[in-house]
Steps between C-alpha positions, in 0.01 A plus 500: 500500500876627548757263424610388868902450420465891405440560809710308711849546338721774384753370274532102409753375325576149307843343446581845379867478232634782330819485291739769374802535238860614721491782326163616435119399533422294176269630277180331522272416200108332451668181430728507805188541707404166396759311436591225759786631748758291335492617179523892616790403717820598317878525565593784735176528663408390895213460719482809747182299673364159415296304744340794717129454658395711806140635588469874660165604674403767547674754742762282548852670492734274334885602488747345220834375556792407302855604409528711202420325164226236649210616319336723796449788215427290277191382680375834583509539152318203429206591763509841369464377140779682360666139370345204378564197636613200286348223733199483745309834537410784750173607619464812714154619609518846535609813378870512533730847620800413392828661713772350240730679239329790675610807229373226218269704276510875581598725240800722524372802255184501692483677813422385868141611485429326152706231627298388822145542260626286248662230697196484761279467215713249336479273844101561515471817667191682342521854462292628811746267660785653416373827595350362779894378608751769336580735737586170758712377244709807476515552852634075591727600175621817683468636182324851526641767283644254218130401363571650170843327497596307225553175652844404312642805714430313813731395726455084482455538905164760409419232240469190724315714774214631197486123407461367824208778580292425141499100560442512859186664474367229292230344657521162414529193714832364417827718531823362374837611649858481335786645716321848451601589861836443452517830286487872636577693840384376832212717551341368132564141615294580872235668324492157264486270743222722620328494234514089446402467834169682449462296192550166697257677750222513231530102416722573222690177371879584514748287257836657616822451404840601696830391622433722785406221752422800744221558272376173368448467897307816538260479257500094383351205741552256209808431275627349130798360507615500138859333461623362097170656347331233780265519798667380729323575795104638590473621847507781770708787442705421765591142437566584106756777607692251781525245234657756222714609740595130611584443132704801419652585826858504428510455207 
């Protein structure tokens, strides 16, 4: 029999803490992993989250807010399993296309064409897959002609649309958004949002973050307020955004 909380959430997580060094992320070893929280604390470092527990279904659309520095990367992260945490834990239930550090992982003496087959496959993407999806991914890249490109001669606008068109063909449940839309020309960012809103349209789970409250509002009914590495506040969209704006306006 399947295990029931499989199928009812998306992503829990537990009084969720993460710390870093102000210059750099420490360098974690086995006996940091389990040693209390108190003795890996050392001078110079800070928590970036500490505290944070929220619940996502499935197909909700959940938008995070906070200035800059309040940990809303760092939690993508966390769900996306790039970073560890140092307290509590994650769980996500479900494959996982990840829309962060977007040109992470492409190689730049490869060209476009080996490039899209070896970061699909890297994500999951079998081969017939990838065949299956290549010539859409050129096409959403706008990329036709410059297949046997090297990829470090790119222009870094041609590099964040090939990105964007490899991970969002992913088919997996859970799609995780950081300020991706806030790079490239107007008619890439349309044919994004597009693109997210057939996504959403499927029952995809969208973990999104912005400081675009224009779209946190479009594509987000529920909001994280993250303020001093804190949740603050767990609620609809809406109210989340009046209250970050109550707090910062004018300031």
């Amino acid at each position: 029999m399947a295990d029931t909380a499989l199928t009812t959430t998306a992503i829990e997580v537990r009084d969720l803490g993460v710390h870093f060094r102000r210059n750099r992320r420490g360098r974690r070893s086995f006996k940091d992993l389990f040693a209390g929280a108190s003795r890996r604390s050392k001078p110079g470092e800070f928590w970036a989250l500490r505290g944070v527990s929220f619940i996502v279904q499935p197909g909700e659309s959940i938008g995070v807010v906070g200035r800059n520095g309040q940990g809303k990367s760092t939690l993508l992260r966390l769900v996306a399993g790039v970073l560890l945490p140092d307290e509590g834990g994650v769980e996500v239930h479900g494959g996982v296309a990840p829309l962060i550090e977007l040109t992470g992982g492409f190689v730049g003496d490869l060209t476009v064409r080996e490039n899209v087959r070896l970061t699909a496959g890297l994500h999951g993407m079998s081969r017939d897959e990838v065949n299956r999806r290549y010539d859409d991914i050129i096409a959403f890249a706008e990329l036709a002609g410059f297949e046997e490109t090297p990829y470090k001669h790119l222009s870094n606008g041609m590099k964040v649309r090939l990105a964007f068109a490899v991970v969002s063909q992913l088919e997996e449940p859970i799609l995780l958004v950081d300020e991706v839309l806030a790079v490239g020309d107007k008619a890439f960012r349309e044919k994004c949002y597009k693109r997210i809103d057939e996504l959403l349209a499927e029952g995809r789970t969208l973990f999104f973050v912005s400081h675009n409250e224009r779209d946190l509002r479009r594509f987000c009914t529920r909001g994280l307020y993250l303020d001093g590495g804190a949740l603050v506040l767990d609620a609809p969209i809406s109210e989340v955004l009046d209250r970050y704006n109550d707090d910062y306006s004018g300031r």
